[in-house]
Each structure stands twice: as structure tokens, then as C-alpha cells.
C-alpha positions in Angstrom: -3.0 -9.1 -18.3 -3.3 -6.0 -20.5 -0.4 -4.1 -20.6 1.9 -6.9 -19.8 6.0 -5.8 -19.1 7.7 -5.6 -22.1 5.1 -5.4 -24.6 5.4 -1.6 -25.5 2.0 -0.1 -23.7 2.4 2.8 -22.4 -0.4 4.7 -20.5 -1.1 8.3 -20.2 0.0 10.7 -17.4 -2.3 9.6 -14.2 -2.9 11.5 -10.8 -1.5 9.6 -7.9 -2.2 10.3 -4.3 -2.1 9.5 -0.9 -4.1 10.2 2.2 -2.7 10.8 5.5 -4.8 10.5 8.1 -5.0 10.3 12.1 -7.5 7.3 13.0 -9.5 7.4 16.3 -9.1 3.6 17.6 -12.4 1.5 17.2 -14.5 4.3 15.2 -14.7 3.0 11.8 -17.4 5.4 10.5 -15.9 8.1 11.9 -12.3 6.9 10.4 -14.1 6.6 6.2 -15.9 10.2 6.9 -12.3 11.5 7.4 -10.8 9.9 4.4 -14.2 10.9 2.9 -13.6 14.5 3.6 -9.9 14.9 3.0 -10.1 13.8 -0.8 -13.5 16.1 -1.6 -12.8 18.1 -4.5 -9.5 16.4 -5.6 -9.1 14.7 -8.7 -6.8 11.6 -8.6 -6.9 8.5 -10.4 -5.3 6.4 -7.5 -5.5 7.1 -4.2 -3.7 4.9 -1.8 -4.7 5.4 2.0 -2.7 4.0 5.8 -2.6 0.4 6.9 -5.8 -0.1 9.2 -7.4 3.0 8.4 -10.5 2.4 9.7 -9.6 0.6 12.7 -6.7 2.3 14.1 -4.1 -0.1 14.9 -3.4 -1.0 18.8 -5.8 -4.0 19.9 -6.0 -5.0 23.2 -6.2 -8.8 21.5 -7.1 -11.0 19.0 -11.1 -11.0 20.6 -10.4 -7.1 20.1 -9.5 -7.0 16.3 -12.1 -10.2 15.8 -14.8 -7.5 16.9 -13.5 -4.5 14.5 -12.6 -7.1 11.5 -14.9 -7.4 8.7 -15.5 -10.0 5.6 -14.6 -8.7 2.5 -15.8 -7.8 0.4 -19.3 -7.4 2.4 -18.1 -5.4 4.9 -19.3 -1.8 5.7 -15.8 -0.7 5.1 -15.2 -2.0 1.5 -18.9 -0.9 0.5 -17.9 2.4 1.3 -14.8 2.7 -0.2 -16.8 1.3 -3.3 -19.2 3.8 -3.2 -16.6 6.6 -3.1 -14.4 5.1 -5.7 -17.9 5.8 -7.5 -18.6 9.1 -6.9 -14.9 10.3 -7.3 -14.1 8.0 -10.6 -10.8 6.9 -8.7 -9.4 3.7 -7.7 -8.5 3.4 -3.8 -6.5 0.9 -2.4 -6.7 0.9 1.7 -5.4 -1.4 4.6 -8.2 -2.5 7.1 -8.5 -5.8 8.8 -10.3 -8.5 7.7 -12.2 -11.5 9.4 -13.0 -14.5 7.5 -14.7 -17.4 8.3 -14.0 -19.6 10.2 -11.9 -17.3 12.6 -9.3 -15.8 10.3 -7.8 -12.8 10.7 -5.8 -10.4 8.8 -4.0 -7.7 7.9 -5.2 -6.6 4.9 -5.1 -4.1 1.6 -7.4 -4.0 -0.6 -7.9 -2.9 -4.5 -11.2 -1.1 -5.5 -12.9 0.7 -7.9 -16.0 1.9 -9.5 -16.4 -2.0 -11.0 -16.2 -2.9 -7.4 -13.0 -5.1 -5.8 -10.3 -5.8 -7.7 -7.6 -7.3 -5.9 -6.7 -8.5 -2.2 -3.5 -8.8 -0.3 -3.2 -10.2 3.0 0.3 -8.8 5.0 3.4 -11.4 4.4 5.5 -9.7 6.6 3.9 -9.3 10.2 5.4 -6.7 12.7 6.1 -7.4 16.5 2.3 -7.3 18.5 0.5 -8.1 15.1 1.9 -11.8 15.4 -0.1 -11.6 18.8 -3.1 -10.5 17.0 -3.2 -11.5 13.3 -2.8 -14.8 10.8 0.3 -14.3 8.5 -0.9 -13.5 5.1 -1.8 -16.3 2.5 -2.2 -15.1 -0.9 1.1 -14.2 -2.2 1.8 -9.9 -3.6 -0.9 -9.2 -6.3 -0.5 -6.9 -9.1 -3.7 -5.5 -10.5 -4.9 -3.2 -13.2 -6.2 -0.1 -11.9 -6.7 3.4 -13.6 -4.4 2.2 -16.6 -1.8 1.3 -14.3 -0.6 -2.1 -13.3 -0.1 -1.6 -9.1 1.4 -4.0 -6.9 0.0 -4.3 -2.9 2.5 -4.4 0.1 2.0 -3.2 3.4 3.9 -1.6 6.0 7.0 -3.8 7.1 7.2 -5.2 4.1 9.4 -2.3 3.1 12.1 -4.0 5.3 12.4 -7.4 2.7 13.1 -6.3 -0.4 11.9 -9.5 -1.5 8.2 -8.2 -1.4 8.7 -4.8 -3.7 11.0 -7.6 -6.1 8.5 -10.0 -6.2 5.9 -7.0 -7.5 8.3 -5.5 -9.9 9.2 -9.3 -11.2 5.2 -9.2 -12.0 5.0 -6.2 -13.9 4.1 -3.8 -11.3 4.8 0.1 -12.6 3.5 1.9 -9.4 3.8 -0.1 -5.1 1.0 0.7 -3.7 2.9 0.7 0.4 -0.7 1.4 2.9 1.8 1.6 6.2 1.7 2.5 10.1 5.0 3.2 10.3 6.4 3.4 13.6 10.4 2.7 12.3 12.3 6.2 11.2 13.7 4.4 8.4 11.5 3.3 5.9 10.7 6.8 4.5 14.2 6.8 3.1 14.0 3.1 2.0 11.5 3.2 -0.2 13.9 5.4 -2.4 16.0 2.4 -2.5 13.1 -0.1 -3.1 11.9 2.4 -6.5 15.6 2.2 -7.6 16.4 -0.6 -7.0 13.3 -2.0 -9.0 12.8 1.1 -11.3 9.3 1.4 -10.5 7.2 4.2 -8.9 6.4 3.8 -5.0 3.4 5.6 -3.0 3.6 5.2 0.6 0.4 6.5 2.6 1.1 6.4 6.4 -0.9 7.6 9.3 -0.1 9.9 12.2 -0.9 10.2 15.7 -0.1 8.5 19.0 -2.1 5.7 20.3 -1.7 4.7 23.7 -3.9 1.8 25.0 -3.1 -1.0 27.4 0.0 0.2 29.0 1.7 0.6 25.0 2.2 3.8 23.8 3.3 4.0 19.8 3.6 7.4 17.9 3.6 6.7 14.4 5.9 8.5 11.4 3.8 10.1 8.9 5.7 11.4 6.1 3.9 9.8 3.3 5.5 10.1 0.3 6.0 9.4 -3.7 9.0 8.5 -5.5 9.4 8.1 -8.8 11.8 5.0 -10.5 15.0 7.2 -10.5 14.8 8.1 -6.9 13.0 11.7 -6.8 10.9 12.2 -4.1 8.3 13.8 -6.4 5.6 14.9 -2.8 6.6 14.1 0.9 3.8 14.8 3.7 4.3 16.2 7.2 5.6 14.4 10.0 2.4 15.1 12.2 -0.6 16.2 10.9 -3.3 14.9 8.5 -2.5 15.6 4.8 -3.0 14.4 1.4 -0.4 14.4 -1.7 -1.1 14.5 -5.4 1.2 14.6 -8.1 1.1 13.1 -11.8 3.4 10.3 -13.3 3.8 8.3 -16.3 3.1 4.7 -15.2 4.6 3.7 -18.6 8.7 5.3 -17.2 8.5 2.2 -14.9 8.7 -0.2 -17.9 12.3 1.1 -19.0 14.4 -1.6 -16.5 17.6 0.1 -18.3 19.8 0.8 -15.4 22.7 1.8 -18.2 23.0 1.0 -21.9 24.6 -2.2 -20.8 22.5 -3.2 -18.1 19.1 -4.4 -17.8 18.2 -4.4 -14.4 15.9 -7.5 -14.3 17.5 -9.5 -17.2 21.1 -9.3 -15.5 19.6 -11.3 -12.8 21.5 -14.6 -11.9 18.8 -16.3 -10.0 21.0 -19.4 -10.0 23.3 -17.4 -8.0 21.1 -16.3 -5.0 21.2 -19.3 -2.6 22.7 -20.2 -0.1 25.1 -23.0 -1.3 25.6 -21.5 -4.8 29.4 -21.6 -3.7 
């Protein structure tokens, strides 16, 4: 892969951003018009948007979600988010749910640009009702090369196993792309933790809004945020409303894995170490 850790590239400052939006449950047009409107006349190279955008996120059941799902990356959804990647030159990675033949279904995010779809991650980590409604993911934490970047995919509760943001960083990730309904107060303050912890930057887009369908009744955190490899919070969203954040970063700081002069955070590793009868 271009750009590969280690090997001295270094790209050029890039706009990062992230939308925060509000779905309304089951109206998928409606849902891309928003995102549609709230980056119009802003200029980012990456924009990273919520978990489910398009679908909101409460199904009644699996015949539910198998009814909003789409294929990708045929689906109305993807197109769309093509076609915008287009018209605004950026690259926009998104969480919607997928449907695949025959009867899969997933929680997915998904890596596009102007040259169409680049990469595909299907959620690892499933939280509470999803294990009602999707199938645990199946293709493993891609990193991709977008905008000059190289972006790793996670979703949501996949903050809470630092395994996943690892696994990325490990792979030569620079920037964690984090698409997220977060419903947990916690992981806002985590992710610092995950970009420290793996010197890389971190972009968490989450969604606001309460949804209550069913009898269930879940408000969700907002707070979207970016944080760059030393822990800065470099833009934090509101707790309530729609928003979006921009800020620019050098992708290439996320390659210096010196935690001190002595201490290389990913060479210092003793893999042979982490297991459970290594004593």
C-alpha cells in the first residue's frame, strides 16, 4: 500500500470532519438530504458520518432491518453518498446496514469516494439488541487509502476493546475513522485513550436524538469529536443538536510511534507476553 508505516511518506495538511446528525427512523432519503445539507459549502477531505445514518437505529426486528438494509454497493444509499463524494471532491465514510444475499445482515461502514467504494467493514463488536437483529461482522478492521491518508474503520462499541483501534494502528492506520450511536457516557473520553494509546488521530461522528419505538426508549450522546495522537481534543460537538466539525491535521504526526526517546510504542511490544498462560 502506498504510504506504508515506516517508510518516510508524509502527506500534507488534510481537512477532517464529522457530521452529526439526528436520523428520523425508516426515512432513508430524508436521512442523505440531511447529511446532504449539513456539509454544503464546506470543504473537507474526509468526512466521517453516525453509525446507521440513514436508517436510524431501533428495529422492531430482524424482518424490520431486512426491509431498510441494502446491498452494497448497489444500494440507493452508497450511490448517493458516491455521487456526493463527487460533487464535494471528499471522501465519506458512513455506517448504514447492509443486506446481502442470501439473508445476511449487517452492521456496516463503508469507505467511498469520487472513484467509487473503497473499503467495507462489517461491526466485530455487536452491542446488546443488535445481536437480536444483526450477523456479527466477517471481514476483519480494514485500513484504506483515502484523501492521502491511510484510515482505519471501526464502529461504535468497538471503542470498548482496544483490540479493534490496535489492530488498525498495527496496520498502519494514521487517522480511526469511529461512525458510532453512542448511548454509553464513556466513550467520548475513551477515545483520548485509544489515540494515545496508539499515537494515531481518532474522528468519532455520533448521532443525537431519542428514539423510542416498541416499548425501548434510547437517547443517544452526541458529542462527536477529534483527537489528535497526543490526546488534544482538537473539535468536540454538542451534546444535543445536529452539528458538524472541521479541523485540519497532519496524517503524517501519526507515523512518529515515539512515546519517549527510549520507547517505541509498537516495537516495545512483547506479543509473546500477552496470553493467558505466558506465566
Amino acid at each position: 500500500m502506498q504510504g506504508a508505516a515506516g517508510d518516510g511518506y508524509r502527506p500534507p495538511m488534510m481537512r477532517v470532519g464529522w457530521v452529526q446528525t439526528n436520523p428520523v427512523f425508516g426515512d432513508v432519503a430524508r436521512n442523505v438530504r440531511a447529511v446532504e445539507a449539513a456539509v454544503a459549502g464546506q470543504q473537507a477531505e474526509l468526512w466521517v458520518l453516525p453509525e446507521l445514518f440513514s436508517t436510524g437505529y431501533l428495529f422492531g426486528s430482524r424482518t424490520e432491518l431486512e426491509r431498510l438494509a441494502e446491498p452494497i454497493p448497489e444500494g440507493p444509499t452508497t450511490n448517493a453518498l458516491i455521487e456526493l463524494a463527487a460533487r464535494t471532491g471528499s471522501a465519506i465514510i458512513a455506517g448504514i446496514a447492509e443486506r446481502t444475499a442470501p439473508g445476511g445482515l449487517y452492521n456496516t461502514a463503508i469507505a467511498v469516494d469520487s472513484d467509487g467504494l473503497r473499503a467495507v467493514y462489517r461491526k466485530i463488536h455487536l452491542f446488546d439488541h443488535e445481536k437480536e437483529w444483526f450477523d456479527p461482522g466477517d471481514l476483519g478492521f480494514p485500513v484504506v487509502s483515502l484523501a492521502g491518508a491511510r484510515v482505519g474503520l471501526m464502529i461504535c462499541f468497538d471503542w470498548r476493546y482496544p483490540e479493534a483501534a490496535r489492530t488498525l494502528a498495527l496496520c498502519g492506520a494514521q487517522i480511526l475513522a469511529h461512525p458510532a450511536n453512542l448511548v454509553q457516557p464513556h466513550c467520548q473520553g475513551a477515545m483520548i485513550t485509544r489515540a494515545l494509546e496508539n499515537l494515531v488521530f481518532t474522528v468519532t461522528a455520533n448521532r443525537v436524538g431519542t428514539e423510542e419505538r416498541l416499548g425501548i426508549t434510547i437517547s443517544f450522546t452526541g458529542q462527536s469529536r477529534i483527537v489528535a495522537p497526543d490526546g488534544t481534543v482538537l473539535s468536540n460537538g454538542p451534546a444535543g443538536t445536529p452539528a458538524t466539525g472541521i479541523v485540519a491535521i497532519d496524517p503524517g504526526r501519526a507515523d512518529d510511534k515515539w512515546a519517549t526517546p527510549r520507547n517505541h510504542l509498537l516495537s516495545d511490544r512483547r506479543p509473546a507476553f500477552y496470553r493467558l498462560d505466558a506465566g
